[in-house]
C-alpha positions in Angstrom: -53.2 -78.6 -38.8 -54.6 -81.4 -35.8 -52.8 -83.8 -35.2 -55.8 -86.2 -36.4 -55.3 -84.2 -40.0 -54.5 -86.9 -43.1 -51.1 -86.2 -45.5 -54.7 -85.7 -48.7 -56.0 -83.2 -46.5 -52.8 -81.5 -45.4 -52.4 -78.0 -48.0 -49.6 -77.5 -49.9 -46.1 -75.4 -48.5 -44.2 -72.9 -49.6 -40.8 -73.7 -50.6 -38.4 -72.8 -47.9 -35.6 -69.9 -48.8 -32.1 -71.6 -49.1 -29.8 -68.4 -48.0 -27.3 -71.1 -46.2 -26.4 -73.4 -49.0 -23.1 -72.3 -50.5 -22.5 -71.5 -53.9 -21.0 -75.1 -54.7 -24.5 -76.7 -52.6 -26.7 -74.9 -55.6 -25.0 -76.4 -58.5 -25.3 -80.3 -57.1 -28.8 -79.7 -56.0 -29.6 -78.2 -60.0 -28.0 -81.8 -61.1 -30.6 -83.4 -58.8 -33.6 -81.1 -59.8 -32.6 -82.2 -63.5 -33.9 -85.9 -62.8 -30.4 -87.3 -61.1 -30.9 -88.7 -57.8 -28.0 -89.1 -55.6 -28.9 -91.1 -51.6 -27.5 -92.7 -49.0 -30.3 -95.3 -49.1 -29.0 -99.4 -49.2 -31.1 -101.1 -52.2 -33.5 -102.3 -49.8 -34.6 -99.0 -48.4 -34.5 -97.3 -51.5 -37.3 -100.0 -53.2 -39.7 -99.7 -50.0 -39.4 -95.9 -50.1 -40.4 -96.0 -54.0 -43.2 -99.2 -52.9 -44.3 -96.4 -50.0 -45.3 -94.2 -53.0 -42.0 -91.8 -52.4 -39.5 -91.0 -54.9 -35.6 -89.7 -53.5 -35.0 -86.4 -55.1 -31.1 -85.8 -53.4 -28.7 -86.1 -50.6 -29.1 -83.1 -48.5 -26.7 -81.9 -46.2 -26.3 -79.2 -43.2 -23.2 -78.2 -41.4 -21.9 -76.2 -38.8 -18.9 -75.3 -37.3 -19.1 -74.1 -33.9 -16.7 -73.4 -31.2 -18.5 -74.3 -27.6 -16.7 -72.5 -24.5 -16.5 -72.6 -21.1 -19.5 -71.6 -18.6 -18.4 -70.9 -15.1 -20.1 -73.3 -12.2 -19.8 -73.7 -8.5 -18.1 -76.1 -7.0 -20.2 -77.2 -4.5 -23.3 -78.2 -6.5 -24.7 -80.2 -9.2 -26.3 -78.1 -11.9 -27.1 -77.7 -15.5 -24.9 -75.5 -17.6 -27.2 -73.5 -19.5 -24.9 -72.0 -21.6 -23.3 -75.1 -22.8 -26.7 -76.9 -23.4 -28.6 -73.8 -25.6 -24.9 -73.9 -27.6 -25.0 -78.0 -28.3 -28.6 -77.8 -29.2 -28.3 -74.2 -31.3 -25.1 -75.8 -33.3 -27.6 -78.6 -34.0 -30.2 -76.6 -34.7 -28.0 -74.7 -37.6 -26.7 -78.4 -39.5 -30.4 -79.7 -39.3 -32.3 -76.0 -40.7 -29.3 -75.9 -43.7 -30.2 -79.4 -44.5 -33.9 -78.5 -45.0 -33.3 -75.5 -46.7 -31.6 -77.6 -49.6 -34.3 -80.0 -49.5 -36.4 -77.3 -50.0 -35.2 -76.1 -52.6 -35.5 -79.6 -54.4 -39.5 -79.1 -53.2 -39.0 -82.2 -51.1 -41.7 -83.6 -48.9 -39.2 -84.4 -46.4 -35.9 -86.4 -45.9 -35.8 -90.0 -44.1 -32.7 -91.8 -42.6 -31.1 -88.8 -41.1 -28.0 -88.7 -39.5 -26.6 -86.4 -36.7 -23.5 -86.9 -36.6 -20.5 -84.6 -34.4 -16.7 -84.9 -35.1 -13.9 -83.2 -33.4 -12.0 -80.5 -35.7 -7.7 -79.5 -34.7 -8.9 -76.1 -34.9 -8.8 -75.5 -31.6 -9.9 -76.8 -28.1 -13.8 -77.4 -28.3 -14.2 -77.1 -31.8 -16.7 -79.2 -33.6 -18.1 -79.9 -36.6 -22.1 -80.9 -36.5 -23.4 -82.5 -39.5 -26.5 -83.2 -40.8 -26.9 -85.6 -43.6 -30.1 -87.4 -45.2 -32.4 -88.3 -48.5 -34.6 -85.4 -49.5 -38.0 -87.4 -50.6 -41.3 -86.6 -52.5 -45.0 -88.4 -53.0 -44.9 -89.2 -56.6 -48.9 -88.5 -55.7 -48.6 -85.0 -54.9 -49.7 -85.4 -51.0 -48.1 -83.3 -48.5 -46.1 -84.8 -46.1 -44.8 -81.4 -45.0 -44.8 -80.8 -41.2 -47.0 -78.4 -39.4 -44.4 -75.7 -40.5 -44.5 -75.7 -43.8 -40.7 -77.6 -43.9 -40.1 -80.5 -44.8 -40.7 -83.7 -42.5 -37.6 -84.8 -41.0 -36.6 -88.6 -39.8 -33.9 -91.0 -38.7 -35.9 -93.9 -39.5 -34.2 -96.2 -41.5 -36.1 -97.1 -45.4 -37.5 -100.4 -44.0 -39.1 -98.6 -40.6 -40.4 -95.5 -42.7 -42.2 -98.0 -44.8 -43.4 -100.1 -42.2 -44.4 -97.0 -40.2 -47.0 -95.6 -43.2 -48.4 -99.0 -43.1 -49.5 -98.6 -39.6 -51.4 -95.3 -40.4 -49.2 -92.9 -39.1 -46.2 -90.8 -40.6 -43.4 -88.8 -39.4 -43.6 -85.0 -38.9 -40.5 -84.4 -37.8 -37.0 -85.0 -35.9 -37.0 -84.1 -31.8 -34.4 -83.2 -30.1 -33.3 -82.2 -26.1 -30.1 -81.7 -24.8 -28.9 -81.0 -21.4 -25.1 -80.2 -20.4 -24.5 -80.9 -16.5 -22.0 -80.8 -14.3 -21.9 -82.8 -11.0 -20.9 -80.8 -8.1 -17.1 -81.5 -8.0 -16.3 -81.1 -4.5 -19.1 -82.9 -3.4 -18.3 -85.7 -5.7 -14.8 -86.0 -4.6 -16.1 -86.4 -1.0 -18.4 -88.8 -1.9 -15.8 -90.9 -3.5 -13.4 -90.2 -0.8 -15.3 -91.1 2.1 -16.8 -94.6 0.4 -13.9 -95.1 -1.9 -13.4 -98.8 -0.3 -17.4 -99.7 0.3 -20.0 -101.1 -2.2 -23.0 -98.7 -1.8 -24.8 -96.0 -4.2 -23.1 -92.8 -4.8 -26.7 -90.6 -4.2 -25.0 -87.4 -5.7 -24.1 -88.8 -8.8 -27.8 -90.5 -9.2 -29.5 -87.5 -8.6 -27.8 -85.0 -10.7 -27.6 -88.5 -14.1 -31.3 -88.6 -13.3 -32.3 -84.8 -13.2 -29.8 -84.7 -16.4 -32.0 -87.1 -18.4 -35.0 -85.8 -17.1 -34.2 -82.4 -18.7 -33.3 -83.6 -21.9 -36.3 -85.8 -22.2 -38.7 -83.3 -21.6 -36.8 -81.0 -24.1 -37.7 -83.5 -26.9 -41.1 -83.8 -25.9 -41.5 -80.3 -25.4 -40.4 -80.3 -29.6 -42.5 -83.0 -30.4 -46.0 -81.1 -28.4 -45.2 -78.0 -30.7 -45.8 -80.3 -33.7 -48.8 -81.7 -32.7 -47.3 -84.9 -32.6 -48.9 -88.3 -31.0 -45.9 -89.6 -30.4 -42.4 -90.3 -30.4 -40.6 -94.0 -31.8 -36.8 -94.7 -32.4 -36.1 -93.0 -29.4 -32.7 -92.8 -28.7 -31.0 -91.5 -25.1 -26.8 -90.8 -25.5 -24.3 -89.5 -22.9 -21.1 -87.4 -24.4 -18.4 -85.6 -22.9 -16.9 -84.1 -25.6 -14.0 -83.5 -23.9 -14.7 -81.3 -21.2 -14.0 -82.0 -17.8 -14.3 -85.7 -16.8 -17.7 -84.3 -14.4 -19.3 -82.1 -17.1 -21.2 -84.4 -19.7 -24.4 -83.5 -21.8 -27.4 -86.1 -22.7 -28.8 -85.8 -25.5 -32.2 -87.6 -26.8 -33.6 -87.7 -30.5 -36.4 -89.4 -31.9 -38.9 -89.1 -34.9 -42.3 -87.8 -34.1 -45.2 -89.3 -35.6 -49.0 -88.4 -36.2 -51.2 -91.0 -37.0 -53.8 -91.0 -40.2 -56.8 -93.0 -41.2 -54.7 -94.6 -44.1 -53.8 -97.6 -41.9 -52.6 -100.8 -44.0 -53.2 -104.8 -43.0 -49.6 -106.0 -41.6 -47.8 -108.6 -43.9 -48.4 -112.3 -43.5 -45.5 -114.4 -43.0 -44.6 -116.1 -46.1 -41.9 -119.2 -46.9 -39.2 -118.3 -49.4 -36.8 -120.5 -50.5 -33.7 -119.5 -51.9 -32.8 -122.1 -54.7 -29.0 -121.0 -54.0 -28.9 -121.7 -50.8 -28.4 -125.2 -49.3 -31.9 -126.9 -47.8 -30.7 -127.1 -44.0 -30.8 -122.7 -44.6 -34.2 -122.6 -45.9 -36.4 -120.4 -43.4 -39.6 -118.8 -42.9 -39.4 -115.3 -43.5 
């Protein structure tokens, strides 16, 4: 499918195997395939889903538990730890596929306000948990909104934004991701530091290897969002973590939703005065 193609004109997907969902996962998703809905949606974002022509169907989740080691690295120079940046994004990678894979198996169009979230576990020294959690969704119309892949669609826009976003004439196709674990070169560092430790100047080193850093995980997320034939990216967001390894090893890590625009674009709201008889008259606004 282009990236010009229209959700009417997109054909319908298989439904995606769920192999990862445990045993416990199958008997809550049955509840929700009976007609009970459970999301993480305020009030709010579920009624301008439902106004967007979407109905939730369940809260899907996707976890994994993954143990991220140590990657050897000289000294002497700044560099990107590999290892440590395929592991980051693969553990990732696992929480957001078992997420899909149950709202797959609830024949979801695709799940909206997801969260990626990453908590420590006292299993051991870098042992985390990733977790993916979101609101499987389907057009009440029958349209697919599936991505290029036959998944579902996958976004961390919030109810109000996905709503908005359809009105513009474009819709999500997916959740983009690039990581990028770096060390700066320790010695190097340390005679930066040393040798201006008592002047106000830039410390080139550490610019270079921050920039290069970002600059990797960037492209990584475009790279993601190309594959999808995507026209863009919005909600992008750009985060530095060190997850506890060594106070010169941190990764960067940018997601965003990736949209494609359609010809169903809506006329933007007019401003409109509402006044709130509960509310005292010095509160009264335009909204």
């Amino acid at each position: 499918m282009s990236s010009s193609d229209s959700p009417e004109s997109s054909g319908p997907a298989a439904r995606q195997p769920a192999d990862d969902v445990p045993t416990s996962g199958h008997a809550r998703l049955a509840e929700n395939r009976e007609g009970l809905f459970t999301s993480d949606l305020t009030v709010n974002e579920y009624l301008l889903v439902e106004d967007a022509g979407f109905e939730p169907l369940g809260l899907v989740v996707g976890s994994s538990i993954y143990q991220v080691g140590f990657q050897r690295q000289r000294w002497n120079q700044s560099q990107e730890l590999s290892v440590l940046s395929e592991a980051m994004y693969h553990a990732r990678e696992l929480a957001m596929t078992r997420m899909e894979e149950e709202a797959g198996e609830l024949d979801a169009d695709g799940i909206v306000g997801v969260r990626l979230n990453i908590g420590r576990i006292e299993l051991g020294r870098h042992i985390s948990e990733f977790v993916a959690v979101g609101t499987a969704v389907r057009h009440r119309e029958g349209h697919a909104y599936r991505a290029v892949n036959g998944r579902p669609f996958t976004s961390d826009l919030s109810g109000q934004d996905f709503w908005t976003l359809l009105r513009t004439g474009a819709r999500p196709v997916g959740l983009v991701m690039g990581s990028c674990v770096y060390a700066i070169g320790a010695l190097a560092a340390l005679a930066t530091r040393f040798r201006g430790s008592f002047v106000t100047r830039e410390l080139p080193n550490y610019t270079q290897a921050l920039y290069d850093a970002r600059e990797l995980a960037m492209g990584r997320m475009q790279h993601e969002a190309a594959a999808l034939g995507a026209n863009g990216i919005v909600g992008v967001e750009l985060t530095e973590h060190q997850h506890g390894w060594e106070h010169h090893v941190t990764e960067f890590f940018s997601i965003g939703t990736a949209i494609v625009r359609t010809s169903a674009r809506r006329p933007p709201l007019s401003p409109s005065l509402t006044l709130d008889l509960n509310d005292p008259p010095e509160t009264h606004m335009i909204r």
